[in-house]
N, C-alpha and C positions, 0 to 999 in steps of 0.2 A: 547798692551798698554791699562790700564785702566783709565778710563775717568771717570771727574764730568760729570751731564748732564749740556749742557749749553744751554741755553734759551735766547730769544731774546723778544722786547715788545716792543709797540709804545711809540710813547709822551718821554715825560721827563722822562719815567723810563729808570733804566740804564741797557745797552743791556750787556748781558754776555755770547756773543760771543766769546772774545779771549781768546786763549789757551798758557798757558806756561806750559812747559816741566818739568819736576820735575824730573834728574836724579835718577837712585838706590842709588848714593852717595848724601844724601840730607843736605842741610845746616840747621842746627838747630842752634836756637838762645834759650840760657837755661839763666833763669834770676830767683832768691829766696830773697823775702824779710829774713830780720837776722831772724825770726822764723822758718823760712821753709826753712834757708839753709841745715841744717842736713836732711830733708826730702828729698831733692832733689840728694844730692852728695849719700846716702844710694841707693836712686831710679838707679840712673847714676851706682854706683859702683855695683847693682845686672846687669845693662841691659849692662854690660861693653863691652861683645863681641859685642853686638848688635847696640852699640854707636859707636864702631870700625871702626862701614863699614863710616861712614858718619863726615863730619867735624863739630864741636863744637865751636859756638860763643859766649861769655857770657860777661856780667858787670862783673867789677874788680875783687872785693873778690869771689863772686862766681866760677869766671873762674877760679883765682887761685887755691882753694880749688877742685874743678874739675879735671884740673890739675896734683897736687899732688894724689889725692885718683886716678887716672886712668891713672898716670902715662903716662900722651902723651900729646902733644901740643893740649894749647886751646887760638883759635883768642881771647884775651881781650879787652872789651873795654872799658870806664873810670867807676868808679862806681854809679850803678842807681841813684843817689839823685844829683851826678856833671854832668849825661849828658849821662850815657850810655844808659838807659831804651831810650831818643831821639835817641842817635849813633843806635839802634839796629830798632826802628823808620825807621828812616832815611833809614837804607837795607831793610826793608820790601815793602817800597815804591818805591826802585829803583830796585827790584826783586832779590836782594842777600840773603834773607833770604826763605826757604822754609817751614819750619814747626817753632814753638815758642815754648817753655816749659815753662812755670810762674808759679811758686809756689809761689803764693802770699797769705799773711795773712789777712783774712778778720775782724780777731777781731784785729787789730795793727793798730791805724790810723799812716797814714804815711806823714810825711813832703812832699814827693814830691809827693801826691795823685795825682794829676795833669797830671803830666809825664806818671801815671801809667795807667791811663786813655787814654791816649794820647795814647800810644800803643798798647793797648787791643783793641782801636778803629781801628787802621793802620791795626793791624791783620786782625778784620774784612771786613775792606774795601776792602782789597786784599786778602779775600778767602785764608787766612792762617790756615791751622789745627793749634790750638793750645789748650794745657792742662795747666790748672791752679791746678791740684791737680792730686796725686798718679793714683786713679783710671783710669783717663779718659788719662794718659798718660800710663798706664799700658795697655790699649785700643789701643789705638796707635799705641803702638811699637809691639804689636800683632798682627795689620793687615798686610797680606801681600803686600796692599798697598805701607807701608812705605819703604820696601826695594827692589820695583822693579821700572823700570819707571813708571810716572803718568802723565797724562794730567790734568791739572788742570786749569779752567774756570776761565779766568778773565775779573772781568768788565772792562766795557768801557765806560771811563768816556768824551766821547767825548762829548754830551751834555752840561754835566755837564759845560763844560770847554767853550761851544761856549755859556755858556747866558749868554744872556742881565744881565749886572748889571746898576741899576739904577745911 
């Protein structure tokens, strides 16, 4: 098995000691504002074998479209601006999500910027590989990483959770 390194620290910083398992079948959560849908479902229908091995969760239209161009069931979930960009949130935080793809438009200001923020941060928090553009997901799905098991180092936010609030 291939491992993050995981590091521990005093005080208030946060120890990132625990380990979750990231099978060879990994859950991806694939989310495209309307600009960078067509970027995405192109992206998806070149790595089609390679999306095969692993199950697919996406916001509404995207998933749809997903879908149809790759022809196999995709978990949907409502679409990012009514709640899915939170639903997909929400798995990151309770460990059903394992890796993220966002094709997000950075010259598009977007009604639900908020949301979108909101789970780019989740991502973060919880040591999710995630790609927001071609490249760094073209990165990704090249490492042999992604298609064997991984250990992957999660903080622990037990600190966190036991301060003192005023």
């Amino acid at each position: 098995m291939k491992t993050g390194v995981p590091f521990a620290r005093t005080g208030s910083i946060i120890n990132m000691a625990n380990i979750r398992i990231l099978s060879e079948r990994k859950k991806i959560a694939m989310v495209a504002h309307d600009h960078k849908k067509m970027d995405l479902i192109e992206w998806a229908e070149y790595n089609k074998t390679a999306l095969a091995r692993h199950e697919i969760i996406a916001t509404g239209t995207t998933g749809t479209l997903l879908e149809n161009k790759l022809d196999r069931p995709v978990k949907k979930m409502l679409s990012g601006p009514l709640g899915g960009d939170q639903q997909i949130g929400a798995m990151i935080a309770t460990g059903e999500i394992d890796v993220l793809i966002f094709f997000w438009d950075p010259m598009e200001a977007q009604p639900h910027d908020s949301d979108v923020k909101a789970l780019l941060r989740l991502a973060i928090a919880w040591n999710i590989p995630t790609a927001c553009d071609r490249a760094t997901a073209d990165f990704m799905f090249t490492s042999p990483l992604m298609h064997q098991q991984y250990e992957s180092t999660q903080p622990d936010y037990n600190e966190y959770l036991k301060r003192r609030v005023p």
